[in-house]
N, C-alpha and C positions, 0 to 999 in steps of 0.2 A: 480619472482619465477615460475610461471605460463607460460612465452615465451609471445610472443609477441599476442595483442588480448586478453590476458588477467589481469583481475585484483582478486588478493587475498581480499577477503573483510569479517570482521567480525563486525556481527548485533546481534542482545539482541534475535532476531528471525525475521520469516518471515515478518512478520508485517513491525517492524523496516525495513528490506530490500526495502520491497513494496512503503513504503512512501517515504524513499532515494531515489527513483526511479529508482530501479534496480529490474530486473527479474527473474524467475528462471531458472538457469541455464541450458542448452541444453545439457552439455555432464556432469554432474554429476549429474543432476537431472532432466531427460531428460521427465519423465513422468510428472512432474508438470511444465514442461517448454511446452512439448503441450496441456496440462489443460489449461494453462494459456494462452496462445495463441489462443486456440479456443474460451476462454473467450473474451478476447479482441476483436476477430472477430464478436462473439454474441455481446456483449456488445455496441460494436459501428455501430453495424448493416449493414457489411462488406460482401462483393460476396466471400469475398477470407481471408483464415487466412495472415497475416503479417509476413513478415520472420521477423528473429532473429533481422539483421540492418534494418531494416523498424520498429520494434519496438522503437527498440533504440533510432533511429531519432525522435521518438515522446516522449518520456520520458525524452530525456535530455532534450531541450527546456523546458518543461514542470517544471522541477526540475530545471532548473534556475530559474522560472517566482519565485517559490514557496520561494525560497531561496531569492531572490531578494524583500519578501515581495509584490509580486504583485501575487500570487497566490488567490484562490475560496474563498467568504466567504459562508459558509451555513448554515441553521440551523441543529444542531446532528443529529437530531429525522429524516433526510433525508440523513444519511451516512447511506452506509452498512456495516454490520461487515466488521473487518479488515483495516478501513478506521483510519485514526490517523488527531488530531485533535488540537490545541493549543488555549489554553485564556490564554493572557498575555505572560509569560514564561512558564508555563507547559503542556506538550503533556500528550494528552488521545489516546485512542485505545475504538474506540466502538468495543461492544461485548453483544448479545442479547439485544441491547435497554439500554444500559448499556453506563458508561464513565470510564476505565480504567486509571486510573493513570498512566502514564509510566517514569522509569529512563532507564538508560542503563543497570543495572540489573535484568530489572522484571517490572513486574504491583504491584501495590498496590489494594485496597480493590476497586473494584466495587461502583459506585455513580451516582447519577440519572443525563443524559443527560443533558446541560445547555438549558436553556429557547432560550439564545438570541442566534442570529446568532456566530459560529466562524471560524477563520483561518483553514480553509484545507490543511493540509500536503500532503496527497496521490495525486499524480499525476492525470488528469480526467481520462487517459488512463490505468491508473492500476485501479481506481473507478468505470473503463466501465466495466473490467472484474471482480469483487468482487461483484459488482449488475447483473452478468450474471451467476454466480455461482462460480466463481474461489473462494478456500478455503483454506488461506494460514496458514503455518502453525504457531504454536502460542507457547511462552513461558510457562515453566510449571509453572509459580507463574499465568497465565491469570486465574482468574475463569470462570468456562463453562458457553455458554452465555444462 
């Protein structure tokens, strides 16, 4: 639909996008696509922001590893908002210190962060720019964090 270079894609919200490992968009959402890019650049501690395919290149690998089950374990309490998260089969979305339940519809109620280490969904490179300030945006069931 989109011509070539691009792809139609529909997520529950940013969040969901972020963790997919996909960015915001440069010609429709071009101001949280240099947000987020200068984030990236902070974040990884960069002389120079990343174009568009220099990001990419590091997001997809990334979201194989994740997808492949060879992706980060962490402990919560060291995601930054916006970071998505799984024990067992279900994905969370931190959000103020918080553990978001997430479906493909929405968040559910707010629950205190797990003790032990878990599987990280968000890519590091989209992690660099979420701990560097990038603030993506969120579903209206997320309660404020």
């Amino acid at each position: 639909m989109w011509g070539e270079g691009y792809t139609e894609l529909f997520f529950c919200d940013e969040v969901t996008a972020l963790a997919a490992g996909h960015r915001p968009c440069f010609e429709c959402r071009r101001r949280d696509a240099l947000a987020f890019q200068a984030a990236v650049a902070r974040g990884l501690g960069l002389a120079r922001p990343l174009s568009a395919p220099e990001m990419d290149a590091r997001l997809h690998p990334e979201r194989l590893e994740i997808m492949a089950g060879r992706g980060a374990v962490a402990a919560p309490a060291e995601l930054p908002d916006g970071a998505m998260f799984a024990t067992g089969d279900a994905a969370f979305a931190v959000r103020g210190g918080r553990a978001l339940p997430w479906n493909a519809g929405g968040y559910g109620h707010a629950a205190p962060l797990p003790a032990r280490p878990v599987r990280v969904l968000t890519p590091p490179t989209t992690l660099a720019a979420l701990r560097a300030g990038y603030a993506p945006l969120w579903h209206s069931s997320a309660p404020q964090g």
